[in-house]
Biopython code that builds the backbone (N, CA, C, O; Angstrom):
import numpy as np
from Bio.PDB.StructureBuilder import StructureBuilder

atoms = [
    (1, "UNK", "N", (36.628, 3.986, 44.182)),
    (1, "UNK", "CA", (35.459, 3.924, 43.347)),
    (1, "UNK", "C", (35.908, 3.661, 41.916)),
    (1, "UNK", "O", (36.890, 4.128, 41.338)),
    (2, "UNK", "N", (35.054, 2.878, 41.498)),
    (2, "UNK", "CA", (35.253, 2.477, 39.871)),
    (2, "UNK", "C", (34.267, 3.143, 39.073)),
    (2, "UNK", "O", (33.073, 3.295, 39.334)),
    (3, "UNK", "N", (35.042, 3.598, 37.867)),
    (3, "UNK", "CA", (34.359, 4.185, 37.372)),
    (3, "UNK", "C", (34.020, 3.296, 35.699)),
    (3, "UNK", "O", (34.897, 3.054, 34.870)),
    (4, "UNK", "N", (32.918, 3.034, 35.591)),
    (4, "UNK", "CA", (32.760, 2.001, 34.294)),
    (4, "UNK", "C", (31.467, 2.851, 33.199)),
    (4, "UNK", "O", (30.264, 3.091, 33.298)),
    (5, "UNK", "N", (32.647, 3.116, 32.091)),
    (5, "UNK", "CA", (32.088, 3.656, 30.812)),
    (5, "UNK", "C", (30.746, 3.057, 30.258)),
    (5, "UNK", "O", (31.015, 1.979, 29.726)),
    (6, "UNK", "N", (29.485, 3.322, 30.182)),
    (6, "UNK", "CA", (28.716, 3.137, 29.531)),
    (6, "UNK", "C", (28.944, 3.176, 27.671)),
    (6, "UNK", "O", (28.981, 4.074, 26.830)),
    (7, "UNK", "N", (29.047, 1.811, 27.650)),
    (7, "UNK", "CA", (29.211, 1.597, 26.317)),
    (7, "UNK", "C", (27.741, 1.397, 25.247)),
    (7, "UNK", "O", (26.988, 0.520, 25.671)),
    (8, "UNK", "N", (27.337, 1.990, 24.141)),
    (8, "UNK", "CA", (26.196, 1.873, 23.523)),
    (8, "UNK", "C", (26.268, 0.761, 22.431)),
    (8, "UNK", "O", (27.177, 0.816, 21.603)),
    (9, "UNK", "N", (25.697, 0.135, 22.407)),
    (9, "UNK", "CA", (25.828, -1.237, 21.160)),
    (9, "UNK", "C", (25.402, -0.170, 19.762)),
    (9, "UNK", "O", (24.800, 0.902, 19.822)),
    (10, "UNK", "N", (25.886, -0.806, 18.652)),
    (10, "UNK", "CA", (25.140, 0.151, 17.583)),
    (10, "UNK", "C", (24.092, -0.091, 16.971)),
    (10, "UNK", "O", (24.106, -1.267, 16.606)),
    (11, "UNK", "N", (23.294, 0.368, 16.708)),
    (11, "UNK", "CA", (21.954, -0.001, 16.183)),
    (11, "UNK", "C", (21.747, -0.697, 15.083)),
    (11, "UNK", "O", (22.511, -0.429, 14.155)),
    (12, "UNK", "N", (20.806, -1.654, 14.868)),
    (12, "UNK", "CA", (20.859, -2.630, 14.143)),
    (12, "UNK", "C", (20.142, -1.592, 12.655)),
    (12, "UNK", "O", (19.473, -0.559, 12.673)),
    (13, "UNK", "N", (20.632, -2.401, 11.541)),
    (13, "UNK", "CA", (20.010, -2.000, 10.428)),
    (13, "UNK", "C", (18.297, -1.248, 10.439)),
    (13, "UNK", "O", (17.869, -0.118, 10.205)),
    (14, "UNK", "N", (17.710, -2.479, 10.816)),
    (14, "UNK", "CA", (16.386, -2.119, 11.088)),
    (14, "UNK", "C", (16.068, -0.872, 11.845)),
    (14, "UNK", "O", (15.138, -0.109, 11.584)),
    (15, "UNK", "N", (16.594, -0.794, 12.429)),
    (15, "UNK", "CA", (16.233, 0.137, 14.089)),
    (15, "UNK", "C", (16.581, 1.741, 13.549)),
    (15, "UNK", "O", (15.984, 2.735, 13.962)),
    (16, "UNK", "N", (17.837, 1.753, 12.388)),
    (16, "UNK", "CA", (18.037, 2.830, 11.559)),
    (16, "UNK", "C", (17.158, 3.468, 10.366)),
    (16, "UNK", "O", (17.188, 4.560, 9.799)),
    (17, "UNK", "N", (16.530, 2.555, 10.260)),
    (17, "UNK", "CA", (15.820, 2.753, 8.933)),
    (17, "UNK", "C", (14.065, 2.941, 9.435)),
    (17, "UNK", "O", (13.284, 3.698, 8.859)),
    (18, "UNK", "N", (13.706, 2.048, 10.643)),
    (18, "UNK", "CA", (12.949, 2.520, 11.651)),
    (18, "UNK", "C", (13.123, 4.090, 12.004)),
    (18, "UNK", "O", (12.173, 4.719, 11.539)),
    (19, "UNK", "N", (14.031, 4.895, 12.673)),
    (19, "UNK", "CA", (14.401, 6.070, 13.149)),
    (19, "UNK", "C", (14.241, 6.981, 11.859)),
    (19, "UNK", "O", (13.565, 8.008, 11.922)),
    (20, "UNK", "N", (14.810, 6.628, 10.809)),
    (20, "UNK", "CA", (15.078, 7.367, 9.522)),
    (20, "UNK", "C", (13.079, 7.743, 9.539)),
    (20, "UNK", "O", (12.426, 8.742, 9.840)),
    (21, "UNK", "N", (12.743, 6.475, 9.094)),
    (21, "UNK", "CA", (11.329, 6.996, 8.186)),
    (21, "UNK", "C", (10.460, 7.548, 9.690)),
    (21, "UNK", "O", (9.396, 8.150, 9.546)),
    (22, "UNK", "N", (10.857, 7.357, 10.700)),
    (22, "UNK", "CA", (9.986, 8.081, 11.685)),
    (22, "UNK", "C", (10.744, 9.614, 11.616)),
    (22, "UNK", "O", (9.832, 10.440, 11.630)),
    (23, "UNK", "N", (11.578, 10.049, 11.573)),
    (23, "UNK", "CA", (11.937, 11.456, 11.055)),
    (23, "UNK", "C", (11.404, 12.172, 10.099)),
    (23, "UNK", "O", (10.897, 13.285, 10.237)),
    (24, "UNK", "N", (11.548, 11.303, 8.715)),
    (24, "UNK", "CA", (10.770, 11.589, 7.754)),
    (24, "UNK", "C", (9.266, 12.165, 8.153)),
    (24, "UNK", "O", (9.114, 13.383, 8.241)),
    (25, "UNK", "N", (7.851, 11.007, 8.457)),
    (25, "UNK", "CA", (6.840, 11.150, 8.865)),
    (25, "UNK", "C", (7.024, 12.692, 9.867)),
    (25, "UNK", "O", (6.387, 13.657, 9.446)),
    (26, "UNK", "N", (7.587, 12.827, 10.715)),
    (26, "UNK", "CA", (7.640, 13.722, 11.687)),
    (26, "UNK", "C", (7.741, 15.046, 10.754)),
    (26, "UNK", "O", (6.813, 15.839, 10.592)),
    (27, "UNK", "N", (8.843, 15.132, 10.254)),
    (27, "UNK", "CA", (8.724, 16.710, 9.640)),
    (27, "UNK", "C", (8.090, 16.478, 8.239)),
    (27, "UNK", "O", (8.625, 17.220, 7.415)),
    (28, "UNK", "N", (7.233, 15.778, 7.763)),
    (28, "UNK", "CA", (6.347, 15.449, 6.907)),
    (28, "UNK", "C", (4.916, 16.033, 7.656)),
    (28, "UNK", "O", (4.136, 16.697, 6.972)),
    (29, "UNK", "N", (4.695, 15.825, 8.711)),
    (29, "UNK", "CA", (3.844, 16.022, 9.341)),
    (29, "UNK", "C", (3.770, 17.512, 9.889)),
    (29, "UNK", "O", (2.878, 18.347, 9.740)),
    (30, "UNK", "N", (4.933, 17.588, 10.543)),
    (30, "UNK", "CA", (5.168, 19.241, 10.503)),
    (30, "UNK", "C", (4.958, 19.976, 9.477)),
    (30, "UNK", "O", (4.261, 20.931, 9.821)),
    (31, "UNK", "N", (5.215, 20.008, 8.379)),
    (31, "UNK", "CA", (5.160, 20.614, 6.916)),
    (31, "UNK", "C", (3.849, 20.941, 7.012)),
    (31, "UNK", "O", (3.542, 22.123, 7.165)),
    (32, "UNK", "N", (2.822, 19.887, 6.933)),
    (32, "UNK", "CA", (1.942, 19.838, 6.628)),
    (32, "UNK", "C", (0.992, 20.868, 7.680)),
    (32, "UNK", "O", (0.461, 21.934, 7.369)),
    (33, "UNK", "N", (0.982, 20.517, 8.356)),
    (33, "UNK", "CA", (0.538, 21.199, 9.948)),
    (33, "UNK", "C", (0.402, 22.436, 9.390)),
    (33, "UNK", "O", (-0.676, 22.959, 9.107)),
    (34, "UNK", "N", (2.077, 23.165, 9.141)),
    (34, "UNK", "CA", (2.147, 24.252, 9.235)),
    (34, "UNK", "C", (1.520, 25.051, 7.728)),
    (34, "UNK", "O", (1.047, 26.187, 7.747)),
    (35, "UNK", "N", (1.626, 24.264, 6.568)),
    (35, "UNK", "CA", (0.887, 24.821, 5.447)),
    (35, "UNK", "C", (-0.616, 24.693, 5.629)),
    (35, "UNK", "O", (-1.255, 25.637, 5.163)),
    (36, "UNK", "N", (-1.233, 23.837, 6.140)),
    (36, "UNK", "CA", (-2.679, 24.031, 6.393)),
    (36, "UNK", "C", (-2.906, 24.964, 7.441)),
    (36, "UNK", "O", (-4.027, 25.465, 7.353)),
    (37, "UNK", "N", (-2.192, 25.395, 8.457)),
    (37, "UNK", "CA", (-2.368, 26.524, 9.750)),
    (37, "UNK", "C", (-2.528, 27.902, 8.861)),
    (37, "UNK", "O", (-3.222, 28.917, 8.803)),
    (38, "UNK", "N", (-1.834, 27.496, 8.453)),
    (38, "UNK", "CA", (-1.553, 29.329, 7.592)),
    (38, "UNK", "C", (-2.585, 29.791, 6.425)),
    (38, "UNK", "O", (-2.973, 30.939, 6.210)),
    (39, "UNK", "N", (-2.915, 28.648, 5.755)),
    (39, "UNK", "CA", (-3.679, 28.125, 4.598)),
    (39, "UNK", "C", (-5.317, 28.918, 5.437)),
    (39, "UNK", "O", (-6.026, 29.801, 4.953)),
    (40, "UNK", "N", (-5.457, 28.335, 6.531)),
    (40, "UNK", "CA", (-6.579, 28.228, 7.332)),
    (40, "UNK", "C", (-6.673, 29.895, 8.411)),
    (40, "UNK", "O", (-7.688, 30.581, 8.527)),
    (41, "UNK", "N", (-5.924, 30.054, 8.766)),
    (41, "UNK", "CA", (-6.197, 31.058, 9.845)),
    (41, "UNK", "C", (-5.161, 32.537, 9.222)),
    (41, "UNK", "O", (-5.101, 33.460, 10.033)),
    (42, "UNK", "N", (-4.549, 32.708, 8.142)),
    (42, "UNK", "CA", (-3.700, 33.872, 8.028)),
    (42, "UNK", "C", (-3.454, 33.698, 6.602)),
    (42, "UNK", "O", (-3.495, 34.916, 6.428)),
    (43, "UNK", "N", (-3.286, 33.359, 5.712)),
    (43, "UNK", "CA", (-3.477, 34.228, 4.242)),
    (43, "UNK", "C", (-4.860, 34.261, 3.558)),
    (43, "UNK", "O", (-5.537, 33.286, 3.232)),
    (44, "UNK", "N", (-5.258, 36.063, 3.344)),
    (44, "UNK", "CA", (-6.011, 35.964, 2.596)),
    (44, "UNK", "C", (-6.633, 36.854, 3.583)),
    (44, "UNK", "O", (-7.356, 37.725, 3.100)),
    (45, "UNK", "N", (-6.498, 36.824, 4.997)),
    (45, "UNK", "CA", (-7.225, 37.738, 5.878)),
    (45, "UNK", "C", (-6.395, 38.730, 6.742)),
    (45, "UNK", "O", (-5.256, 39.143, 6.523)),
    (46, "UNK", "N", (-6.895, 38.900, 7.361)),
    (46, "UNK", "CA", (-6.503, 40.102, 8.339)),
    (46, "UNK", "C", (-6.095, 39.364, 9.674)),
    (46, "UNK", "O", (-6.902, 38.614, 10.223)),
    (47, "UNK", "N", (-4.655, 39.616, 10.262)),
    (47, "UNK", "CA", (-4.348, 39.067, 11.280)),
    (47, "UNK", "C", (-3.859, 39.557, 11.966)),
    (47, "UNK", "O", (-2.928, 40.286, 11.624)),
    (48, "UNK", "N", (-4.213, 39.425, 13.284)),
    (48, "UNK", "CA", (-3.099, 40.475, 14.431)),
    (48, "UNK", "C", (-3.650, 41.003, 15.757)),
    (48, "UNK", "O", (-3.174, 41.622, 16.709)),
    (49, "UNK", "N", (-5.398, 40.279, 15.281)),
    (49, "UNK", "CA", (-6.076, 40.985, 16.902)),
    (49, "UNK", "C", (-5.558, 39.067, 17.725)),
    (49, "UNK", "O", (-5.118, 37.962, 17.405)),
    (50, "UNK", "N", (-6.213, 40.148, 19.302)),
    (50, "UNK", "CA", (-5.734, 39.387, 19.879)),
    (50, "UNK", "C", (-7.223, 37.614, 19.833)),
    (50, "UNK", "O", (-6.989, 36.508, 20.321)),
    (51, "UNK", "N", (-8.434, 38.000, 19.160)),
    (51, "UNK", "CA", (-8.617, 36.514, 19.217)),
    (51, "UNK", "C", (-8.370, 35.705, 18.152)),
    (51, "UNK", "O", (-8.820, 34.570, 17.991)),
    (52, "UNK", "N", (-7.327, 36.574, 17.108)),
    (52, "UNK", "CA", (-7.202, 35.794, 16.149)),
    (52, "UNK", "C", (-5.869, 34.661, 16.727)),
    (52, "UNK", "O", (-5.791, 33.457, 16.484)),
    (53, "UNK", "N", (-5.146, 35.302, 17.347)),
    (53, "UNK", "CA", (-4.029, 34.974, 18.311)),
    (53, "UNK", "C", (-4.490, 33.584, 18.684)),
    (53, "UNK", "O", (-4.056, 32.555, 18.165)),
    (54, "UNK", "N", (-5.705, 33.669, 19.935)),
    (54, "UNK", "CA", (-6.455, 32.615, 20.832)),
    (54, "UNK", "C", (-7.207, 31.755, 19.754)),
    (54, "UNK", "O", (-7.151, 30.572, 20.087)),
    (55, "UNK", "N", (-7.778, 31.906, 18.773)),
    (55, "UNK", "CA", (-8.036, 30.669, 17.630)),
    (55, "UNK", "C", (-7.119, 30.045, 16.925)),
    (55, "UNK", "O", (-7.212, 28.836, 16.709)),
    (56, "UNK", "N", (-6.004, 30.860, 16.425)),
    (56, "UNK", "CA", (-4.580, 29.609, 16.695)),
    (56, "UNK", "C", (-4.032, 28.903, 17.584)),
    (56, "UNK", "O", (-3.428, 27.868, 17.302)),
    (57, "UNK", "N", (-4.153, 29.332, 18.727)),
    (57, "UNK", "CA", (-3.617, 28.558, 19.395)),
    (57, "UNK", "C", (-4.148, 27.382, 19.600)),
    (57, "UNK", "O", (-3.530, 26.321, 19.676)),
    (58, "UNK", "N", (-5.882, 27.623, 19.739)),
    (58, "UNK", "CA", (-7.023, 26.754, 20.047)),
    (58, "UNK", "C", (-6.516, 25.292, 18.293)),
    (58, "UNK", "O", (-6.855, 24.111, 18.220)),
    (59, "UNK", "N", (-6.047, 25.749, 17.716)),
    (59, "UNK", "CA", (-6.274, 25.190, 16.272)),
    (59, "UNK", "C", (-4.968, 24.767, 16.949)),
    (59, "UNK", "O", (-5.189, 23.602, 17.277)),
    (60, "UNK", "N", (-4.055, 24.998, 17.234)),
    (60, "UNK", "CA", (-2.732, 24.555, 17.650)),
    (60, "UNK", "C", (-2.739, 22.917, 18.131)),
    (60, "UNK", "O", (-2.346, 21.870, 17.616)),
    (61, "UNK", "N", (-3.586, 23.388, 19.744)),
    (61, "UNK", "CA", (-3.438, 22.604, 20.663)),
    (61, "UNK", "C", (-4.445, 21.281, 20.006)),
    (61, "UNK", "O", (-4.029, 20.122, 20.011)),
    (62, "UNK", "N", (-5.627, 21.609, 19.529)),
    (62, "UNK", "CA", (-6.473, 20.660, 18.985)),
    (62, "UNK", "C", (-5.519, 19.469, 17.874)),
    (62, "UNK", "O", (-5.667, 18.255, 18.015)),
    (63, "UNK", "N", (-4.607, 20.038, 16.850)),
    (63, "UNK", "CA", (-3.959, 19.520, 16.097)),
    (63, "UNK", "C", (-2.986, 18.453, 17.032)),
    (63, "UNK", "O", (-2.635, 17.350, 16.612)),
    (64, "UNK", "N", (-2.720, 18.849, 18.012)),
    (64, "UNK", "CA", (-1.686, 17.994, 18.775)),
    (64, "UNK", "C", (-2.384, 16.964, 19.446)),
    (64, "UNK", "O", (-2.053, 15.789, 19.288)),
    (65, "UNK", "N", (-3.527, 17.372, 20.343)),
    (65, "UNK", "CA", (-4.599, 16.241, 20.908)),
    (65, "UNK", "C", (-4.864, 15.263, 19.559)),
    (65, "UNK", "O", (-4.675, 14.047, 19.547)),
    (66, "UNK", "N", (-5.273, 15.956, 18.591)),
    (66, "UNK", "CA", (-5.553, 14.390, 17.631)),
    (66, "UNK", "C", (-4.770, 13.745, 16.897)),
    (66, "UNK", "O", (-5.146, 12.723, 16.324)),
    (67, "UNK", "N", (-3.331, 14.307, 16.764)),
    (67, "UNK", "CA", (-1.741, 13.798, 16.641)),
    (67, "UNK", "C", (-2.071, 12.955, 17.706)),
    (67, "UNK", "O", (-2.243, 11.818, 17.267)),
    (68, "UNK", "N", (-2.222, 13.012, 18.826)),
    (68, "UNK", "CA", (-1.820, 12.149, 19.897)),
    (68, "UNK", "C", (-2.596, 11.016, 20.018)),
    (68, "UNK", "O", (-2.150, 9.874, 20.128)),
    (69, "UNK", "N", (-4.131, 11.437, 19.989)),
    (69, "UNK", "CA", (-5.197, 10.380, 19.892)),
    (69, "UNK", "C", (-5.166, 9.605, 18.530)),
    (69, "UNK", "O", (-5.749, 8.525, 18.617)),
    (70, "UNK", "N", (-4.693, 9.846, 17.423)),
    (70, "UNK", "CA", (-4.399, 8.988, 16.211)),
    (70, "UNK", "C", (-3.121, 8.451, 16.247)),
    (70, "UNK", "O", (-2.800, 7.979, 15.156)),
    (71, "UNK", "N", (-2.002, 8.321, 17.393)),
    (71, "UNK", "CA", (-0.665, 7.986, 17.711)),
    (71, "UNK", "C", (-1.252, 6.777, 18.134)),
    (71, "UNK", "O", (-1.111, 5.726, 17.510)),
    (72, "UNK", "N", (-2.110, 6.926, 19.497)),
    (72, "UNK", "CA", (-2.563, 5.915, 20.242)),
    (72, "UNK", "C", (-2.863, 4.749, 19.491)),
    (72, "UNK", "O", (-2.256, 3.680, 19.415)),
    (73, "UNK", "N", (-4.113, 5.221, 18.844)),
    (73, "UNK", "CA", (-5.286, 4.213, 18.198)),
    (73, "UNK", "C", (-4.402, 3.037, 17.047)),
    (73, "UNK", "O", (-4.718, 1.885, 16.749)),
    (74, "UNK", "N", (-3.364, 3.766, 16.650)),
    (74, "UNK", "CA", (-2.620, 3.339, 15.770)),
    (74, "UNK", "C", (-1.537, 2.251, 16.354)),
    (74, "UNK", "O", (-1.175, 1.279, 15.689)),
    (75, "UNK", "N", (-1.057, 2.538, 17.701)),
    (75, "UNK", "CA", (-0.166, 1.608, 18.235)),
    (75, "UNK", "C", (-0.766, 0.533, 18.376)),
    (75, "UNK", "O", (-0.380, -0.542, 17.916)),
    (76, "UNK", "N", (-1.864, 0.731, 19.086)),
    (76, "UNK", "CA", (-3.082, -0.774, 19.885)),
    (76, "UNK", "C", (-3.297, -1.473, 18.847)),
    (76, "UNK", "O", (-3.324, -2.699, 18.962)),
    (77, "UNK", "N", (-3.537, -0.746, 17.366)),
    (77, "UNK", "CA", (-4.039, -1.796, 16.276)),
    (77, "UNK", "C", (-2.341, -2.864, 16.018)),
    (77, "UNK", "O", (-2.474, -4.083, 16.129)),
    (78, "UNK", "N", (-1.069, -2.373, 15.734)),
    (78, "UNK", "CA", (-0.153, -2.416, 15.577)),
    (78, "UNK", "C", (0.177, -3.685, 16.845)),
    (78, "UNK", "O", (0.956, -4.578, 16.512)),
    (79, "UNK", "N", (-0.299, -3.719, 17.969)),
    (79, "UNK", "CA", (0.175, -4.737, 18.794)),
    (79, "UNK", "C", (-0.698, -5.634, 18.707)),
    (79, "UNK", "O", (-0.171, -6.655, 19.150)),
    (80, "UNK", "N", (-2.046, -5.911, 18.294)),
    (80, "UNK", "CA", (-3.252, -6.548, 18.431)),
    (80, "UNK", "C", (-4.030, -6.296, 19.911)),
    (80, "UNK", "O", (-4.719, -7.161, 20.452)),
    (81, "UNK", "N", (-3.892, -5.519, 20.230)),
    (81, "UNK", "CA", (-4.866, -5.394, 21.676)),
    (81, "UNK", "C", (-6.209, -5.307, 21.415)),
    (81, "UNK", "O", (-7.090, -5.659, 22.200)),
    (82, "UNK", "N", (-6.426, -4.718, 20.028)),
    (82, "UNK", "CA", (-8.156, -4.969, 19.643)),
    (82, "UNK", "C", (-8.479, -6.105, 19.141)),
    (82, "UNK", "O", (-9.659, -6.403, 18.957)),
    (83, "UNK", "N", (-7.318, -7.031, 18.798)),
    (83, "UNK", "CA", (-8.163, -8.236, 17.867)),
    (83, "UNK", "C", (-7.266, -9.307, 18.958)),
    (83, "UNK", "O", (-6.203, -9.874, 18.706)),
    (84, "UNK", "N", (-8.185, -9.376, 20.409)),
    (84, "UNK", "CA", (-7.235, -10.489, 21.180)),
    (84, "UNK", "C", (-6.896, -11.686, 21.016)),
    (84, "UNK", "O", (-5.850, -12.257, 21.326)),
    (85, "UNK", "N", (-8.189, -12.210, 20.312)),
    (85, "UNK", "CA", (-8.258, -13.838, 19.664)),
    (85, "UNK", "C", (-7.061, -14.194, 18.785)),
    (85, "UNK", "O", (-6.607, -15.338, 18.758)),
    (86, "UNK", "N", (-6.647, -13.360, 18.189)),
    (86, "UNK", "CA", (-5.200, -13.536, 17.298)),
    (86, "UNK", "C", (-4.032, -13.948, 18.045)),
    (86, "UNK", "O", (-3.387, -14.931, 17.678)),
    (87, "UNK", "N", (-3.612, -13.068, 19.374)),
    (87, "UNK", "CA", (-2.770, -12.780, 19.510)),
    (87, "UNK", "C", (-2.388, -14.069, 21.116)),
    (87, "UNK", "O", (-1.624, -15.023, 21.268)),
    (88, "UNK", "N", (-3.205, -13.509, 21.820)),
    (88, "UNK", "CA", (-3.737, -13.991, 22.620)),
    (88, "UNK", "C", (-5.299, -14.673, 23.298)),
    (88, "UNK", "O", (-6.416, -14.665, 22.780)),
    (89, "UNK", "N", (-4.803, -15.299, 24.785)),
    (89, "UNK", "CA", (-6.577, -15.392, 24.831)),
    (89, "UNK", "C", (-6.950, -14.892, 26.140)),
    (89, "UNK", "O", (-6.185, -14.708, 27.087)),
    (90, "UNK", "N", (-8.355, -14.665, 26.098)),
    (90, "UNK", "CA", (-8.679, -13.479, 27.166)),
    (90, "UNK", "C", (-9.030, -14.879, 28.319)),
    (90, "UNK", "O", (-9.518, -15.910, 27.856)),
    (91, "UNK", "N", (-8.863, -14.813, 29.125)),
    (91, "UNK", "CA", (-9.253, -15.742, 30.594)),
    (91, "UNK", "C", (-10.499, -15.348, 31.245)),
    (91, "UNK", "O", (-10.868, -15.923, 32.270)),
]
sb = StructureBuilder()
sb.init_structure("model")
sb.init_model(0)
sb.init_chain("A")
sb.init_seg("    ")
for serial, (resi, resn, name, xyz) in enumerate(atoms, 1):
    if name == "N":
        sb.init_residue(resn, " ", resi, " ")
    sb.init_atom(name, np.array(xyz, "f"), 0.0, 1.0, " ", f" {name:<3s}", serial, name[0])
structure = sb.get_structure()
């Protein structure tokens, strides 16, 4: 049996600076998340029962569904799938 090293090409300029500012955005986004969570559900009040618990989380999971649904909406515009006449043509 042969055994053959998976070799990785190195990433092109672009593709680094791509990765870089998507890091950035990411814990830019985290930051933010987390100063409005706190901003919103725990300074200034009383915290520690258990539905204050279950309305963060609820505030949690909601924040991530529309992270995700504004991920989406944002790619499709980014490829032209909404504006087909540009890109392509529909048959």
């Amino acid at each position: 049996m042969v055994i053959v090293p998976i070799v990785r090409a190195s990433p092109t300029p672009e593709a680094e600076r791509i990765e870089r500012r998507d890091k950035a955005a990411f814990w830019l986004g985290m930051t933010l998340a987390v100063i409005v969570g706190l901003n919103a559900e725990y300074f200034g009040k009383p915290f520690g029962a258990l539905d204050d618990y279950a309305r963060l989380l609820a505030w949690a999971l909601s924040t991530s569904i529309g992270v995700d649904l504004a991920t989406l909406g944002l790619s499709r515009v980014g490829t032209g799938l909404w504006f087909p006449g540009r890109h392509q043509r529909l048959s």
